[in-house]
C-alpha positions in Angstrom: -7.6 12.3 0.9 -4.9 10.6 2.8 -3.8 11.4 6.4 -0.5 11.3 7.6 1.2 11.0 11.0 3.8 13.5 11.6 6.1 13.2 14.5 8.2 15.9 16.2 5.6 18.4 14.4 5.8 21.4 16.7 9.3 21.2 16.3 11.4 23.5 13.9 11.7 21.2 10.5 8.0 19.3 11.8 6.4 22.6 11.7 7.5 24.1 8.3 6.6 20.6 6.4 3.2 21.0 8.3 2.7 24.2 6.7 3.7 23.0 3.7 1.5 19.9 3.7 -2.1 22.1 4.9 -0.5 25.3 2.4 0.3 23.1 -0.6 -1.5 19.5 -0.5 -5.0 18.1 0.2 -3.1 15.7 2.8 -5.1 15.2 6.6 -2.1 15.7 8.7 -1.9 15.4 12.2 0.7 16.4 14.3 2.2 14.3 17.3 4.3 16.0 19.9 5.7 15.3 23.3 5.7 19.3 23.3 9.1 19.3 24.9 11.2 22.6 25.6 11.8 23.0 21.5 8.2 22.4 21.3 6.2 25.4 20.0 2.5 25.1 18.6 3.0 29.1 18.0 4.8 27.8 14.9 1.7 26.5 13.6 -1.0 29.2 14.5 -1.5 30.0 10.7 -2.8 26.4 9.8 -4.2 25.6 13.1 -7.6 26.3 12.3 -7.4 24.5 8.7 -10.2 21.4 9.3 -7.0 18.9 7.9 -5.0 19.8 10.8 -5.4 17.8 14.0 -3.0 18.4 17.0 -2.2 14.8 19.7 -0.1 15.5 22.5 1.8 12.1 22.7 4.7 10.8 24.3 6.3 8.7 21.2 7.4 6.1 24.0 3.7 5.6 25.0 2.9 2.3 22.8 -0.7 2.1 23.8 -1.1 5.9 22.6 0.8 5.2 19.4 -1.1 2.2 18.3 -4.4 4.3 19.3 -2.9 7.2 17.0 -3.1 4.3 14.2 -6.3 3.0 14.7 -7.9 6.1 15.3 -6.6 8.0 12.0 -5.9 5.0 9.7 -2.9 7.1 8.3 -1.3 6.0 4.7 2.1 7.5 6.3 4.2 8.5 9.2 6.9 10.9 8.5 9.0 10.2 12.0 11.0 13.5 12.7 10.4 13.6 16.5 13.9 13.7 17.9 16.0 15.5 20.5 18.5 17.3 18.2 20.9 19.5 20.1 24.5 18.1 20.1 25.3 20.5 23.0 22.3 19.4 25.1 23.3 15.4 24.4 26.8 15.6 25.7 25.5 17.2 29.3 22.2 14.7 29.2 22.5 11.9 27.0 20.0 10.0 28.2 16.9 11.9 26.9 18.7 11.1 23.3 18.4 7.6 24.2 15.1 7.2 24.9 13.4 9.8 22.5 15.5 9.0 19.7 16.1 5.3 19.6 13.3 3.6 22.2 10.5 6.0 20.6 11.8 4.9 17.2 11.5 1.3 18.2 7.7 2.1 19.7 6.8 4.0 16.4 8.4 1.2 14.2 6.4 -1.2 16.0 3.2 0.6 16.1 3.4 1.2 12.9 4.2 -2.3 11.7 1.4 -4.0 13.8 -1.2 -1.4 12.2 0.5 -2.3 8.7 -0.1 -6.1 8.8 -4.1 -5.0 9.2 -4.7 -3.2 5.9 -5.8 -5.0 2.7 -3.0 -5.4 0.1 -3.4 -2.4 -1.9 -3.0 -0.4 0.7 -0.3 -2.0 2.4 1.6 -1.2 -0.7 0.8 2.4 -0.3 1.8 3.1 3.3 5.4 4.2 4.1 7.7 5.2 7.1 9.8 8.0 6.4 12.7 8.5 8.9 14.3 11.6 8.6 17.7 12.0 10.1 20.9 13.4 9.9 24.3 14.1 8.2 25.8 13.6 11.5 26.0 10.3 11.5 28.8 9.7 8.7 31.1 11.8 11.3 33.5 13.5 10.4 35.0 14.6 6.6 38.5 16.1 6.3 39.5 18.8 4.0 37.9 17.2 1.2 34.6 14.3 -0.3 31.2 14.5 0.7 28.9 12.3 2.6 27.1 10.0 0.1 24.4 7.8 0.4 26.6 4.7 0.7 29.2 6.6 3.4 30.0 4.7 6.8 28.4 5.3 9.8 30.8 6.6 12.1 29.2 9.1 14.8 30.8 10.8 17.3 28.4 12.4 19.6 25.6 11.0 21.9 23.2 12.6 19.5 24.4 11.3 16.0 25.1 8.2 18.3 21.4 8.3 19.1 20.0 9.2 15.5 22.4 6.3 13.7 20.7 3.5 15.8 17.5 4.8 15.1 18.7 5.1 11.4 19.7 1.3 11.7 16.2 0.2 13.4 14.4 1.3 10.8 16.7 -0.4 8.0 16.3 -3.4 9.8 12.3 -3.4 10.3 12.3 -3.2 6.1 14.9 -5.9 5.4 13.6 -8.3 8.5 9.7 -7.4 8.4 8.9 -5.9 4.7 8.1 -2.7 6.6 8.2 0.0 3.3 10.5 2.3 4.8 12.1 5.9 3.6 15.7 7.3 5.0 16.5 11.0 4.9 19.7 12.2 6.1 19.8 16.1 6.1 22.8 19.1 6.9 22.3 21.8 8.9 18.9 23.3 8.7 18.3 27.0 9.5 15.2 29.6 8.9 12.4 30.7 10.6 10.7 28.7 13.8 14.1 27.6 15.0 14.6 27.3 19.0 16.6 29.8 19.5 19.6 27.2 20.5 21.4 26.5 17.3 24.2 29.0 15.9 22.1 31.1 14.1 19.1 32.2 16.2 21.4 32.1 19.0 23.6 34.7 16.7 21.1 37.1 16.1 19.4 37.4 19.5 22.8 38.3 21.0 23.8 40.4 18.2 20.8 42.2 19.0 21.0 42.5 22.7 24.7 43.7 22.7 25.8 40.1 24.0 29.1 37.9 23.2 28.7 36.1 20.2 30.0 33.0 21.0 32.4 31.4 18.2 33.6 27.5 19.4 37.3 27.0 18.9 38.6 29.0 16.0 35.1 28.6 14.3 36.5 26.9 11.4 33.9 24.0 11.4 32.5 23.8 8.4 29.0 23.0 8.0 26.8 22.4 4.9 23.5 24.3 5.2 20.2 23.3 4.0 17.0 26.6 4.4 13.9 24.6 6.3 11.4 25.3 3.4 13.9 23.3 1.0 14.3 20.5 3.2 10.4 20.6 3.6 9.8 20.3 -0.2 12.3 17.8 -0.2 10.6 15.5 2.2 7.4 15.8 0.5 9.1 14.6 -3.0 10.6 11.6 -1.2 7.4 10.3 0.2 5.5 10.7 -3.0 8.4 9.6 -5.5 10.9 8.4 -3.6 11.9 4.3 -3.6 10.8 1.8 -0.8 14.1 1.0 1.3 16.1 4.1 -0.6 18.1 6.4 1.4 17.9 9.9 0.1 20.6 12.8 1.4 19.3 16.3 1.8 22.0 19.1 1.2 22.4 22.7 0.3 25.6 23.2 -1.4 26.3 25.3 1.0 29.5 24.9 2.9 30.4 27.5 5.3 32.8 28.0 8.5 30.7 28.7 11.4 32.9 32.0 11.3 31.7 32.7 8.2 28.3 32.3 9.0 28.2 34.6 11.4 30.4 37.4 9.9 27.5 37.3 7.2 24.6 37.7 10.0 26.8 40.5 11.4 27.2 42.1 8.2 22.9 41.4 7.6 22.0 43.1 11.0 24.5 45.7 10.0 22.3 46.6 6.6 19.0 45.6 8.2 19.2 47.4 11.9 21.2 51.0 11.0 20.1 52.7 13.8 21.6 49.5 16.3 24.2 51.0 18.8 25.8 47.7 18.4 27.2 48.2 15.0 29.4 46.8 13.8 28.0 43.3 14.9 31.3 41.6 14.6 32.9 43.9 17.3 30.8 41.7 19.8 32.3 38.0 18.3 33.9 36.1 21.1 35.7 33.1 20.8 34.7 30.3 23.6 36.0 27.0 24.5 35.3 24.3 21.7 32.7 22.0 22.0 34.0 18.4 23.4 34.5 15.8 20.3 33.5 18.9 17.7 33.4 17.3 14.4 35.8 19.1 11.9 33.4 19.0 8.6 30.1 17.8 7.2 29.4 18.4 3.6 26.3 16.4 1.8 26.4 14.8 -1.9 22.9 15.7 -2.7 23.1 14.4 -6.1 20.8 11.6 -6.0 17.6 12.7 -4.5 18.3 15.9 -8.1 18.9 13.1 -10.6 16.5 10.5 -9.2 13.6 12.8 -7.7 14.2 16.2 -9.1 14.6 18.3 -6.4 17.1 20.9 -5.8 16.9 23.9 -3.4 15.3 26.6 -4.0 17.9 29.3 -1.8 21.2 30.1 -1.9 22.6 30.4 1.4 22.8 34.8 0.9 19.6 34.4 0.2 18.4 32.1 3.0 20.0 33.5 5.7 18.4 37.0 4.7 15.1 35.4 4.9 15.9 34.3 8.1 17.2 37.0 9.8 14.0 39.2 8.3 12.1 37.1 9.7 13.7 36.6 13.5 13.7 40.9 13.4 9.7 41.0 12.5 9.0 38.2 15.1 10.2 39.0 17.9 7.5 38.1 20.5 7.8 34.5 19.0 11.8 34.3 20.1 10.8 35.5 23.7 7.5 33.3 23.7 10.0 29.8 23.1 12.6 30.9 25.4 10.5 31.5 28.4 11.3 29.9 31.6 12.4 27.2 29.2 16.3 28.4 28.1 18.4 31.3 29.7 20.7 31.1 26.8 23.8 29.9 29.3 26.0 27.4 27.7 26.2 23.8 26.8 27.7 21.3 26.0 31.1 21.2 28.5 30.3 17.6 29.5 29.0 19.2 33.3 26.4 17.0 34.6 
């Protein structure tokens, strides 16, 4: 039975591949997190009492407590998805994307190579470091293409900024130091668990206090989205099957405008809350000022992780998204729980520091 380290795993996407690793595998997983603001163990109160689960509360920065995590548990992996994610959030304090992001990937990268270079042969052919990142940092498409595999980097925000250079340590600790690496670059992830930050959550918690939904620019951004458990299942398949030094993109075919995203959460909330004296939820859309540098379009060829590894996603984006919003009506105790003296839900992401 093999253990793995998994980073960032109180975090939205950490905490629905934990639940899939302790629900689905016979994998000893524990989970390392700073426990930030976006850091909810609540997320993981169905597994926590599973005897493969363990929990370290560890600052990714903290070299001496990463090697100890490595020594201690003598893991056969480390899937690295610790990370300050919130474009908004970077452009007002870019400097907690700086360190998290790019120094703690340089402490992990060398933790974990130090603890490599100890194990006998066969198992040093076994171990891997899977990276997952981001679509963000190809930049931005036009009207047409798709982010491929081979695609530039080109980011544009202090967060895809941040998550490219980690993308390029870890390239480089393969090619310079035989470290057997994994890439993942993802789209937009939504489902249940998510801080209640990102479009959607943020969405249906107005929609169902009465407040302004807030639509940057013209909300004609188009996003490509990807449900959590998918991308979860996907990770999984690319650290048991996947190719040492491959990069594997992780998409939905799901392209939507973030107006028509929410149009469709409005219309859900319509069908799923009748008695809601805010119907019809797209009375309370508001448009806002856009976002500073707000890439136009991301859209993910997911083509090779299908043919190579043979995994596709499991939901549709209707279907997805009523999953989602299902769940955020059933839980909410958990929204108000994450949010507390943490987030007031004012705005980001003007540049006002």
């Amino acid at each position: 039975m093999s253990t793995l380290l998994v980073t960032g795993g109180a975090g939205f996407i950490g905490s629905a591949l934990i639940r899939l690793l302790i629900d689905t595998t016979d994998y000893t997983v524990v989970n390392v997190d700073k426990l930030t603001y976006a850091g909810n163990l609540e997320s993981l109160d169905r597994v926590a009492s599973d005897q493969r689960y363990h929990f370290e509360q560890v600052d990714i920065c903290n070299g001496p407590e990463v090697a100890r995590l490595f020594s201690q548990y003598q893991p056969s992996a480390i899937l690295h998805l610790a990370a300050e994610s919130h474009v908004d959030r970077s452009i007002d304090g870019p400097a907690a994307f700086i360190e998290t992001n790019i120094v703690g990937t340089y402490v992990l990268l060398e933790g974990a190579r130090k603890y490599w270079l100890t194990l006998d042969e066969e198992r040093k052919s076994q171990f891997r470091f899977q990276h997952i990142s981001t679509d963000e940092v190809y930049g931005s498409l036009g009207a047409t293409g798709f982010f491929e595999e081979t695609t530039p980097y080109s980011p544009n925000s202090p967060y895809s900024a941040s998550k490219a250079s980690s993308d390029h340590l870890v390239r480089a600790w393969n090619h310079t130091y035989g470290l057997p690496i994994l890439v993942t670059n993802c789209s937009n992830n939504y489902g249940p668990y998510q801080y209640p930050e990102k479009l959607i959550p943020v969405v249906i918690q107005n929609a169902l206090a009465g407040k302004p939904l807030p639509i940057y620019g013209k909300g004609d951004n188009i996003r490509d989205w990807l449900y959590v458990d998918d991308h979860a299942r996907a990770l999984l398949r690319v650290l048991e099957a996947g190719v040492v030094g491959e990069t594997y993109n992780v998409g939905g075919w799901n392209e939507k405008t973030n107006l028509e995203v929410v149009h469709t959460i409005c219309d859900l909330l319509d069908e799923l809350v009748p008695g809601s004296a805010h119907r019809p939820h797209r009375s309370l859309i508001t448009f806002v000022q856009d976002r500073p540098g707000h890439d136009q379009r991301y859209a993910i060829d997911a083509h090779k992780i299908q043919r190579e590894l043979g995994w596709t996603p499991a939901e549709t984006f209707e279907t997805g998204l009523k999953r989602t919003v299902e769940w955020y009506l059933s839980n909410q105790a958990w929204c108000q729980n994450a949010v507390a003296n943490r987030y007031g839900g004012e705005r980001l992401g003007l540049g006002k520091r």
